[in-house]
C-alpha positions as CSV (number, residue, x, y, z in Angstrom):
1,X,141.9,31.9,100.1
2,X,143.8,35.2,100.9
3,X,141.7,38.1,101.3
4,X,142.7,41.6,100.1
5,X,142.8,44.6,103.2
6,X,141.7,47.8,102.0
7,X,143.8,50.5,103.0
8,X,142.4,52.5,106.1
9,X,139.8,55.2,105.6
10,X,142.5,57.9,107.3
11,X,145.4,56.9,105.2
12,X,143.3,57.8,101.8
13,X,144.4,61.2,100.7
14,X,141.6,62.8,98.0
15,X,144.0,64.8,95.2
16,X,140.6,65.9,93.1
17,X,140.5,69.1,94.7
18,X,142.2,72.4,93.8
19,X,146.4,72.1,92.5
20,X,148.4,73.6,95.3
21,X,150.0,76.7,94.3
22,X,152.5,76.4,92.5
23,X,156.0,78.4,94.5
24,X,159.1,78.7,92.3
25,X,161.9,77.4,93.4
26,X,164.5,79.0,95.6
27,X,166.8,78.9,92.6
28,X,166.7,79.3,88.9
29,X,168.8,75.9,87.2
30,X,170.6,77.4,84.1
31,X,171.8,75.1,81.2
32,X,175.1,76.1,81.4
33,X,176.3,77.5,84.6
34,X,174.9,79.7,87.5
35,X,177.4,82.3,87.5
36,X,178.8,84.5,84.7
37,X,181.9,86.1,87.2
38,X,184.1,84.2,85.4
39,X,183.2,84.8,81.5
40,X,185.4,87.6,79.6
41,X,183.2,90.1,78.4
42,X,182.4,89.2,75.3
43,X,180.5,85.5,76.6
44,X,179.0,87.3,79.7
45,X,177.5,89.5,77.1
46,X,176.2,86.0,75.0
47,X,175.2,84.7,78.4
48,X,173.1,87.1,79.3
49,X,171.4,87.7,76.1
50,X,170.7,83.7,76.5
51,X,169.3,83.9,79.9
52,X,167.4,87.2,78.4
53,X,165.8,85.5,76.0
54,X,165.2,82.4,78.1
55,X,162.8,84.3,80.6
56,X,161.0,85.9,78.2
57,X,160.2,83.0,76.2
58,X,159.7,81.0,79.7
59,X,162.6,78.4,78.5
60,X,164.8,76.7,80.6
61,X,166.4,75.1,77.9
62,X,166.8,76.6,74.0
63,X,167.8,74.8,70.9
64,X,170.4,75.4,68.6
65,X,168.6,77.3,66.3
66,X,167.6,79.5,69.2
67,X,170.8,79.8,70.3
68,X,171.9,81.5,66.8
69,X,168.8,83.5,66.7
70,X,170.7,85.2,70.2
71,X,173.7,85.5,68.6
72,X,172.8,86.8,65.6
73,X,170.6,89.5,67.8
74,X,173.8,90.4,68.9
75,X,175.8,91.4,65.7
76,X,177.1,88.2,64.5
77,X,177.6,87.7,60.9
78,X,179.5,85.3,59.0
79,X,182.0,86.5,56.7
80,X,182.6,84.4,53.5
């Protein structure tokens, strides 16, 4: 019959304690791109309404519907 080794009493690691802090990273990931240098006005003007709206409402990702809400924010109507 094989016997089973328990792990050694120094490799056990006890992770019931206190989270460690949690540090942000070094970089913010975007969902579309990380630089708006080469947008015309007009979409660095979207884009930064989107990455507004994204850090206030602590999203790193928005929805369509979320999306439109920005835009419309901005003026947009559609003409029939």
């Amino acid at each position: 019959m094989t016997e089973l080794m328990a792990p050694a009493a120094e490799s056990f690691v006890d992770r019931r304690g206190c989270p460690p802090r949690y540090v942000p990273p070094a970089f913010e990931r975007r969902q579309f791109t990380n630089s708006h240098d080469d947008l015309s006005p007009d979409a660095r003007e979207l884009a930064m309404a989107i990455d507004g709206y994204k850090l206030r409402h602590r999203r790193r990702y928005i929805t369509f519907e979320e999306m439109l809400s920005v835009i419309k924010s901005l003026g947009y109507r559609k003409e029939l």
